[in-house]
N, C-alpha and C positions, 0 to 999 in steps of 0.2 A: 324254144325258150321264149319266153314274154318280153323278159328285160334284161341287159346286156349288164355288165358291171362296168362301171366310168371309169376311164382312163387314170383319174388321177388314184381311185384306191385299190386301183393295181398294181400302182407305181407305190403306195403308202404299203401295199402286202409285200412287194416286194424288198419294201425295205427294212422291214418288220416292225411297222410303227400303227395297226391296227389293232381294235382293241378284239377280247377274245370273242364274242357276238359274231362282232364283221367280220375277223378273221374265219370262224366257221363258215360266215356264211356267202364266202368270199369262193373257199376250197370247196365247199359241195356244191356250185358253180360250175368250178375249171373246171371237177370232175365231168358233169354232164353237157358243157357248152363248151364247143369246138373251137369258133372264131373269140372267146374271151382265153381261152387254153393257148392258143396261137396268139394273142397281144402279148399275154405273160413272157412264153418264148421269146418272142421277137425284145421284149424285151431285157430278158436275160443274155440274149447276143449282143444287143449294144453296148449295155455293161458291160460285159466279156469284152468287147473290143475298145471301148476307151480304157478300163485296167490296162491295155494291152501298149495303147501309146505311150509315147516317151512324153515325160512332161519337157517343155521346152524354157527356159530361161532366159531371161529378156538381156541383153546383151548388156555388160555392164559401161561402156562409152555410151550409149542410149540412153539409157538411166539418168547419169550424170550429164548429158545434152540436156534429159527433160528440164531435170534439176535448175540445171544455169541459165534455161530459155524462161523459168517458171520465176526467179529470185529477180532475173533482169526485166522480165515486166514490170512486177512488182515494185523494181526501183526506180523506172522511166518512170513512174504516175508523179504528177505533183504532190504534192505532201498532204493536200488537204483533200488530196481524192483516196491517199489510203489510210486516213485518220474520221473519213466522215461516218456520221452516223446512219444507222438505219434510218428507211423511209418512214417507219411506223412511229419516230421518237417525234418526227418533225409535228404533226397535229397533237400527241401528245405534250410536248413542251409547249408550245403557243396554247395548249390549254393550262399549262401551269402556269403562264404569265400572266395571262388573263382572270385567272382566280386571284393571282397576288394582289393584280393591277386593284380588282373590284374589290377583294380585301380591307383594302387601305382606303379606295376612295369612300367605301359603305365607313369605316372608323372614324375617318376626317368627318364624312357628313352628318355622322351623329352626335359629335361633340361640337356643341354649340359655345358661345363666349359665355352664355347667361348660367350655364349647367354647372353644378359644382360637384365635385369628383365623390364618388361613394365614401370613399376614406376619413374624409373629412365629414361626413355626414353622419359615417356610422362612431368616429371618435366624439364627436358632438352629442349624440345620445346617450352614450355612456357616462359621458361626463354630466349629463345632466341626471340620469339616473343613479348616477354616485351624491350627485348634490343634492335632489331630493328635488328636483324643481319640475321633475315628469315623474309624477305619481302613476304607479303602476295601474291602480285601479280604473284611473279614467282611461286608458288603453284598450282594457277589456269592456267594459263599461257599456250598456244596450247606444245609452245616450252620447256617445263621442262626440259624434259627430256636431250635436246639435250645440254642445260645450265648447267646442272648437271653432263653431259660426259665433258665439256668444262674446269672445273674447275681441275687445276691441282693440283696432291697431294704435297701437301709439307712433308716432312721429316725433323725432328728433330735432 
């Protein structure tokens, strides 16, 4: 024989979880290879002899020992060692703080004393577009601009 069949899809034939291909080509195999016909065996003995032992059950005072040695660690810890977070939150949160932190100071540093608040700028337009005193035309107008350098400041 060339090539031997792998331990583990003879353990997968054995348990009948091959598909119909490899199982064919599994069986006309055993049939002709001796030392792959003998793993099978050997392992259908083992099978056969663990079915064969007794399962054994963990003693129930054992059980209940783990039990009460596993709840009294648990409650020997200080409070803040079985409340603490994962390791992974800790660089995660100091980067939430750090976004807040920069948040507010980028807010704070762009509102200046001299700036007046949108609100009032965009109620101011309306109101002068209801009044008539910002003619729409000159808005679109090629020449805005140069109408707007045109207008002189008056001083109070």
């Amino acid at each position: 024989m060339k090539e031997h069949i792998d331990s583990e899809t003879l353990s997968a034939y054995l348990d009948g979880c091959l598909e119909t291909a490899q199982l064919d080509r599994v069986l006309n195999h055993i049939k002709v290879c001796v030392i792959c016909a003998g793993e099978v065996n050997a392992y259908v003995k083992v099978r056969s002899v663990l079915k064969r032992t007794a399962i054994k059950n963990m003693p129930l005072d054992l059980a209940a020992d783990l039990r009460l040695a596993a709840a009294k660690k648990f409650t020997e810890q200080p409070w803040w060692i079985q409340w603490r977070l994962p390791q992974y939150w800790v660089p995660a949160t100091g980067m939430a703080i750090s976004l807040l932190v920069w948040g507010w100071w980028m807010q704070k540093s762009f509102v200046s004393e001299d700036s007046i608040p949108l609100e009032t700028v965009l109620a101011a337009h309306h109101r002068y577009l209801d009044e008539g005193n910002l003619p729409v035309t000159d808005l679109t107008a090629d020449g805005f601009s140069a109408r707007l350098a045109s207008y002189e400041e008056t001083v109070e």
